[in-house]
C-alpha positions in Angstrom: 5.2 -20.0 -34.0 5.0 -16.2 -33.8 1.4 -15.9 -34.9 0.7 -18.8 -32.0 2.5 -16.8 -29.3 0.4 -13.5 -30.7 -2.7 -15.4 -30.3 -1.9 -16.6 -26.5 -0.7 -13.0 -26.1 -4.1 -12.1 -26.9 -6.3 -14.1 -25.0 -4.4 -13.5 -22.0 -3.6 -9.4 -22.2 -5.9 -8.4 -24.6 -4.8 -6.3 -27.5 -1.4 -5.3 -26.6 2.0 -5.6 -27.0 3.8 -7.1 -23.8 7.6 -5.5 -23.8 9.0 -8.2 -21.6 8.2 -11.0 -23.3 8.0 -9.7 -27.0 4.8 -11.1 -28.3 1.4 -9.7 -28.8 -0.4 -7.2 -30.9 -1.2 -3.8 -31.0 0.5 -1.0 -29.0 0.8 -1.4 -25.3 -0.9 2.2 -24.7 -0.7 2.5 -21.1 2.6 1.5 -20.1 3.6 -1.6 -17.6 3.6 -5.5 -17.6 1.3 -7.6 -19.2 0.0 -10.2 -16.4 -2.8 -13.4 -16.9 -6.1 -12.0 -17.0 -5.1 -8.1 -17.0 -6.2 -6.4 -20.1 -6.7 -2.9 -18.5 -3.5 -1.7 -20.2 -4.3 -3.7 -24.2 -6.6 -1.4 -26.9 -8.8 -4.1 -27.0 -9.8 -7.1 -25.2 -11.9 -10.8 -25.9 -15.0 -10.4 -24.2 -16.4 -14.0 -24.9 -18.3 -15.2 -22.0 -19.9 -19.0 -22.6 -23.5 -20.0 -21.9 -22.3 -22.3 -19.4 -20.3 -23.1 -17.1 -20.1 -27.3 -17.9 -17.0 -27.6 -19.5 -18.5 -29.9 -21.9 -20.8 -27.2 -23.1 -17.9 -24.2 -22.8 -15.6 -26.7 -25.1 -18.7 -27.6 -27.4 -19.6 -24.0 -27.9 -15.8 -22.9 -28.0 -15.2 -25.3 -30.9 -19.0 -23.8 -32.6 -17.5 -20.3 -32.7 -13.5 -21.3 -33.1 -13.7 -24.3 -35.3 -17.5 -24.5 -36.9 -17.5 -27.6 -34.6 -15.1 -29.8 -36.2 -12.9 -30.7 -32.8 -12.4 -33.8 -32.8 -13.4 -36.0 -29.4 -9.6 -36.5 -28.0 -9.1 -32.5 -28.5 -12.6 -31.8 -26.5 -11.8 -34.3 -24.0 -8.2 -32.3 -23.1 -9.3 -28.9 -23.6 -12.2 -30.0 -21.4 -10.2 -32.0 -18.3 -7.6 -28.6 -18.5 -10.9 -26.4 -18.0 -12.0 -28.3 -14.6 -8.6 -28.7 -13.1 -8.5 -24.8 -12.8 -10.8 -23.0 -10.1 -10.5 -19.8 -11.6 -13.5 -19.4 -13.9 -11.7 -16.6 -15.8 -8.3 -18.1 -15.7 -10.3 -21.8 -17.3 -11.6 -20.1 -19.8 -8.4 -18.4 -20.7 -6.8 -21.7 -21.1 -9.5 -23.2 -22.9 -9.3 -21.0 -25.5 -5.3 -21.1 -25.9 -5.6 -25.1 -26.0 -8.6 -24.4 -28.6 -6.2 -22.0 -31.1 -3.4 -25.0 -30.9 -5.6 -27.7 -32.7 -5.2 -28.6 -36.2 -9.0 -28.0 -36.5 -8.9 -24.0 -35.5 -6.3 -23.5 -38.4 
């Protein structure tokens, strides 16, 4: 469980440790809260941006890169129904890739 909540941590704050909830890597450099989306205060930060903007083609490609395309069809067809019921581009993507690191296929 810890090395899932390090790997949420990370898509969602960067490289940094958040001191309120515990989880993440690296050093929290800058002081402050870790928040959804903010990675200005993490040593390092995911900077994956997709080719598209389908979710079909952001989960295809996700599972290329995270799981050498081995998701199987139920997996793509959650990930991708959680990407289009979120109107925040960044904050889809973001949950994308945490629903991506949970499958059996990533491990």
């Amino acid at each position: 469980i810890a090395i899932l909540n390090g790997m949420h941590a990370m898509i969602s704050y960067g490289l940094a440790q958040c001191p309120a909830s515990g989880y993440g890597f690296g050093f929290n450099v800058n002081g402050g809260g870790c928040y959804d989306g903010q990675s200005n205060k993490a040593t390092g930060n995911l900077t994956f941006v997709p080719s598209s903007t389908n979710s079909s083609l952001v989960v295809d490609e996700l599972a290329t890169i995270l799981t050498s395309g081995r998701l199987n069809d139920h997996s793509r067809n959650i990930i991708s129904t959680a990407y289009d019921s979120i109107a925040d581009y960044n904050a889809a993507i973001r949950v994308a890739t945490k629903l991506m690191v949970t499958t059996p296929e990533f491990h």
